[in-house]
TORMAR-116060 format. One record per residue (C-alpha): x, y, z; chain. Coordinates in steps of 0.5 Angstrom, whole numbers, plus 2048, in hexadecimal, padded with zeros to 3 digits. Each point is the difference from the previous one (the first is absolute). Layout:
(rec (X, Y, Z), "A")
...
***
This chain:
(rec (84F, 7E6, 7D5), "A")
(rec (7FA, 804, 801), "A")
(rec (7FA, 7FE, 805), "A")
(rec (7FE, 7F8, 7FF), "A")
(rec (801, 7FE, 7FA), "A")
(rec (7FB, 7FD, 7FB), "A")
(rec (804, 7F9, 7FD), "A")
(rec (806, 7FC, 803), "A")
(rec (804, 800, 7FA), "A")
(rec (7FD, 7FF, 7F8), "A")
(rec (800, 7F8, 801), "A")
(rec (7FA, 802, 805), "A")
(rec (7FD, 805, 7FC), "A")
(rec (7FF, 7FC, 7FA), "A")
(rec (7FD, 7FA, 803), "A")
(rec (7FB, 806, 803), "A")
(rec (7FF, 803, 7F9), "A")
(rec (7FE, 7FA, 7FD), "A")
(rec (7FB, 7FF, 804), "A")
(rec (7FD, 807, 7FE), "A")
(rec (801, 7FC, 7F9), "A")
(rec (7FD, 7FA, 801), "A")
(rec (7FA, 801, 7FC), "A")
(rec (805, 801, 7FA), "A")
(rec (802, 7F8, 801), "A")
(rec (7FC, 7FD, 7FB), "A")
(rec (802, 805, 7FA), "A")
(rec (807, 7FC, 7FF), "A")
(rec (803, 806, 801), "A")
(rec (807, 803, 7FF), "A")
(rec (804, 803, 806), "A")
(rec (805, 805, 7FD), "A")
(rec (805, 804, 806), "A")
(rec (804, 805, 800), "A")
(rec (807, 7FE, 801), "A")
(rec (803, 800, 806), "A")
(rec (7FB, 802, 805), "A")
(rec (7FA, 7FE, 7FD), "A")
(rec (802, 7F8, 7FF), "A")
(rec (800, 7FE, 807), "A")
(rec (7F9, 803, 7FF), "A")
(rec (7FE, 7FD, 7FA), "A")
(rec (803, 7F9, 802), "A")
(rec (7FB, 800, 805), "A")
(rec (7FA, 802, 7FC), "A")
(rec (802, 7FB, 7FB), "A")
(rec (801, 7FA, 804), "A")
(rec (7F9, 801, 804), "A")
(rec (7FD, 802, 7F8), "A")
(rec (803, 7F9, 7FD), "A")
(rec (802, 806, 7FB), "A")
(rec (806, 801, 7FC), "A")
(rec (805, 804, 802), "A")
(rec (804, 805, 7FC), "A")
(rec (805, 807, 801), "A")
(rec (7FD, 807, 7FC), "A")
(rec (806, 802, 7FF), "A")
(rec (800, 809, 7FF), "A")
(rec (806, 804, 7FE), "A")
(rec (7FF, 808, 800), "A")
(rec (802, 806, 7FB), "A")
(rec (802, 805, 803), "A")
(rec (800, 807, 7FE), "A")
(rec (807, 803, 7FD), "A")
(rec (804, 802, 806), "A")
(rec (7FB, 7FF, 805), "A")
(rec (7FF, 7F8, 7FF), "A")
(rec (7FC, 800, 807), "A")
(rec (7FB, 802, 7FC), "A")
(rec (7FC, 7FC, 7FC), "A")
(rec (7FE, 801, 7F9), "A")
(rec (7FE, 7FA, 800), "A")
(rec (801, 7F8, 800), "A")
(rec (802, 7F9, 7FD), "A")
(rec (7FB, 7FB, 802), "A")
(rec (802, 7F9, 7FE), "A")
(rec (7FB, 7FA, 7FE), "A")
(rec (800, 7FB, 7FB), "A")
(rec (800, 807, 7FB), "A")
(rec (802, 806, 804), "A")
(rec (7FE, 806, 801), "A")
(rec (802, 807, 800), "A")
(rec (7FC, 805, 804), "A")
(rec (801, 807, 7FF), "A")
(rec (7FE, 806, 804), "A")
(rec (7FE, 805, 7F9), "A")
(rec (800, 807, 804), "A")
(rec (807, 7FF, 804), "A")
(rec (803, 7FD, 7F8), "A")
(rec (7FB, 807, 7FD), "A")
(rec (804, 804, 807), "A")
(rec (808, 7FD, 7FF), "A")
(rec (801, 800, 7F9), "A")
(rec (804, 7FB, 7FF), "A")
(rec (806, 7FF, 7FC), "A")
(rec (7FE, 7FC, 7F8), "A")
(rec (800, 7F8, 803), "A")
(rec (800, 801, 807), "A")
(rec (7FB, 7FC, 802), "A")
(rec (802, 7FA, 7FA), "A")
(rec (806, 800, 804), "A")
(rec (7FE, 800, 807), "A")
(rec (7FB, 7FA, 7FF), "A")
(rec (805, 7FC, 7FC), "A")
(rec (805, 800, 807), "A")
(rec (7FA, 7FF, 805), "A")
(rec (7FF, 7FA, 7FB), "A")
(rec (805, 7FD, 801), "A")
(rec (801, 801, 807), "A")
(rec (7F9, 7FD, 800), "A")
(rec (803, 7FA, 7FD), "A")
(rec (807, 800, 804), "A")
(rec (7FA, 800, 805), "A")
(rec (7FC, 7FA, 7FE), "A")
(rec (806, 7FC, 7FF), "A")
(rec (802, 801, 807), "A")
(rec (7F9, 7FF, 803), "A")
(rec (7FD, 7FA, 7FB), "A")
(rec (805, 7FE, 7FC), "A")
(rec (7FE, 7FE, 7F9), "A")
(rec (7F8, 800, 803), "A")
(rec (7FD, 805, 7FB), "A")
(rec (7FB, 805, 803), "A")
(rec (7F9, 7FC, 801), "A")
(rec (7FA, 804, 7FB), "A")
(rec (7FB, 805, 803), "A")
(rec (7FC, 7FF, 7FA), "A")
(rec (7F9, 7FE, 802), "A")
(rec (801, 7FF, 807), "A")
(rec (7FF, 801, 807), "A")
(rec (806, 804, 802), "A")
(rec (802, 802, 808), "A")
(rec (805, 805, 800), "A")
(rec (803, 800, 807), "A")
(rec (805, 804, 803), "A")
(rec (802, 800, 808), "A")
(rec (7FD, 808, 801), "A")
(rec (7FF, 806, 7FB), "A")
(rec (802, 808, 802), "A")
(rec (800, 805, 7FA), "A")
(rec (7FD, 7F9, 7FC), "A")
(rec (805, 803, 7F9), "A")
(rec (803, 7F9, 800), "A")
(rec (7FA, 7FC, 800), "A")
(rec (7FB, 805, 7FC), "A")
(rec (805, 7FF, 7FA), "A")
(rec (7FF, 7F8, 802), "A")
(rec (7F9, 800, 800), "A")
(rec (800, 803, 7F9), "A")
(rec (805, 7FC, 7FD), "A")
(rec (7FC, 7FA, 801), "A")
(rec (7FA, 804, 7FE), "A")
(rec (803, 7FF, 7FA), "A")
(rec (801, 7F9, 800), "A")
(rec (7F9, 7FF, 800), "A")
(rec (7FE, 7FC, 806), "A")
(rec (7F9, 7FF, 801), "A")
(rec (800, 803, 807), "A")
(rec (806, 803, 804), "A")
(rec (800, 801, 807), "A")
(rec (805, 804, 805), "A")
(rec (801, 7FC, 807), "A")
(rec (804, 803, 805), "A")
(rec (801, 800, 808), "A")
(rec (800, 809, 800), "A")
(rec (7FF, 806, 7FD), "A")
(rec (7FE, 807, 801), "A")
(rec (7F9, 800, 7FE), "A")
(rec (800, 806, 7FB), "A")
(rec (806, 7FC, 7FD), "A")
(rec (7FB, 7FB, 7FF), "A")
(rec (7FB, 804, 7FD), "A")
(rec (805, 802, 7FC), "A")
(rec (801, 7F9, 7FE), "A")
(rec (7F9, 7FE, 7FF), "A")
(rec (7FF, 802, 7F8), "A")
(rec (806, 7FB, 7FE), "A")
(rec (7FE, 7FA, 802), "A")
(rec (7F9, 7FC, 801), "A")
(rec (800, 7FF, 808), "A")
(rec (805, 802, 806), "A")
(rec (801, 7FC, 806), "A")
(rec (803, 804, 805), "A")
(rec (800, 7FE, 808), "A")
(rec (802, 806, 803), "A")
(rec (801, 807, 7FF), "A")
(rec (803, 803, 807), "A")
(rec (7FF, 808, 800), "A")
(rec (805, 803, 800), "A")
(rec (803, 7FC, 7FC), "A")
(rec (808, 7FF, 801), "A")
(rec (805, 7FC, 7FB), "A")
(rec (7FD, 7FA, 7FF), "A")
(rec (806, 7FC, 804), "A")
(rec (7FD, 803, 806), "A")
(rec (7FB, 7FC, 800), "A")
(rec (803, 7F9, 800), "A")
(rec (803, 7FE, 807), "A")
(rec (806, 7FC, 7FB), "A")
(rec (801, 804, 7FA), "A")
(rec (806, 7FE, 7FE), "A")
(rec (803, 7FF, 7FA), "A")
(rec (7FE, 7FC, 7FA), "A")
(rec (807, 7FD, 7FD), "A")
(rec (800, 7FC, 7F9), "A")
(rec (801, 7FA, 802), "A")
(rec (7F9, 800, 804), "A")
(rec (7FD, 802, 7FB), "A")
(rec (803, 7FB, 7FB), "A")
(rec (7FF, 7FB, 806), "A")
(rec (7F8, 801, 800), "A")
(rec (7FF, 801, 7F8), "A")
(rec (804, 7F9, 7FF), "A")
(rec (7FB, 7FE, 806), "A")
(rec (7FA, 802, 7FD), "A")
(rec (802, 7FE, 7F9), "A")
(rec (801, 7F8, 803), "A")
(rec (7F9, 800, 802), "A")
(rec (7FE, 802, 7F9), "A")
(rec (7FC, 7FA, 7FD), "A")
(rec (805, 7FE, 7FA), "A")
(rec (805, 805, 801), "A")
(rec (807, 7FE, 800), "A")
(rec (804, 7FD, 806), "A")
(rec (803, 807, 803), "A")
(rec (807, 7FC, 802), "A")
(rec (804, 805, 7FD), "A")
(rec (806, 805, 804), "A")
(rec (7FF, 806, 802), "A")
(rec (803, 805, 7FB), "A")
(rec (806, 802, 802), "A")
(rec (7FD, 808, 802), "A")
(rec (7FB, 7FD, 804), "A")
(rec (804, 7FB, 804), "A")
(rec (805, 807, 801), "A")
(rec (7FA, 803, 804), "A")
***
């Protein structure tokens, strides 16, 4: 750890974060967190927000022999959405049915993914909605760009980014994908985001599924959240 840091761990930058969101309490609003990070985080706001609770699932296609590099991504929804870098594709000429086939895998692990987290429970819809992406902090902000957009075309009514740090001309970056963007802090210079939590350990599955079957219990009309764990989940 560096210097002082900014939040003793997600859980606290959460309910610190809702706060910044409290004025979205009255738009029935729907918390959508990045996995697995960002669902302490996004458990938090949701639960001070009376809101719905969900994971954004996103899987990255990486470029042929450097798959670091994304040319785009998968994000998932009630009607997925494939977000393509179009310059990168123009530069790497890729082989006839690469993107096809990259984007039917990431689906599918999407699904193994959903599975593992909410069962049978399908994605909740954005379509005219208040929706909050929340994730536990932003660095390079790739990941949630491609986020943001797939939500976009979901059609929310508003979209909004919350997250406890980032650099600020990550956010300025940010700031043309979505509607409104909560961020607490902004430390100069900015280290891993890690660095900026007292606690910032890892995020197991079985946390995640823990707080979403939590969240989902709290639902008005959801079904009792009595199930086991899945069995990847319980391994964590």
């Amino acid at each position: 750890m560096i210097g002082d840091a900014l939040f003793r761990n997600r859980r606290e930058a959460g309910r610190r974060l809702a706060e910044a969101l409290a004025h979205l309490g009255g738009e029935d609003p729907l918390v959508l967190a990045l996995p697995r990070g960002g669902v302490p985080v996004g458990f938090e706001v949701a639960t001070a927000l009376a809101a719905p609770l969900d994971v954004l699932l996103v899987r990255k296609i990486g470029m042929p022999g450097h798959e670091e590099l994304a040319i785009g991504a998968v994000v998932e929804g009630a009607d997925p959405q494939l977000v393509l870098n179009e310059a990168l594709i123009e530069f790497a000429r890729l082989p006839p049915g690469y993107v096809e086939e990259a984007q039917e895998r990431q689906l599918a692990e999407i699904e193994r993914r959903r599975r593992l987290y909410q069962g049978t429970e399908p994605a909740l819809p954005v379509l005219g909605r208040t929706v909050i992406v929340v994730d536990d902090g932003i660095a390079t902000g790739a990941t949630v760009k491609a986020a943001l957009r797939g939500i976009r075309l979901g059609r929310p009514r508003r979209l909004v980014l919350a997250v406890p740090l980032a650099p600020q001309d990550t956010l300025e970056a940010l700031a043309g994908e979505c509607d409104e963007i909560a961020c607490l802090a902004s430390p100069e210079p900015f280290h891993a985001v890690g660095l900026h939590y007292e606690d910032f350990g890892q995020t197991g599955d079985a946390e995640v599924v823990r707080l979403l079957r939590q969240a989902r219990a709290a639902r008005p009309g959801s079904r009792a959240a009595g199930a086991p764990l899945a069995a990847d989940a319980r391994r964590t």
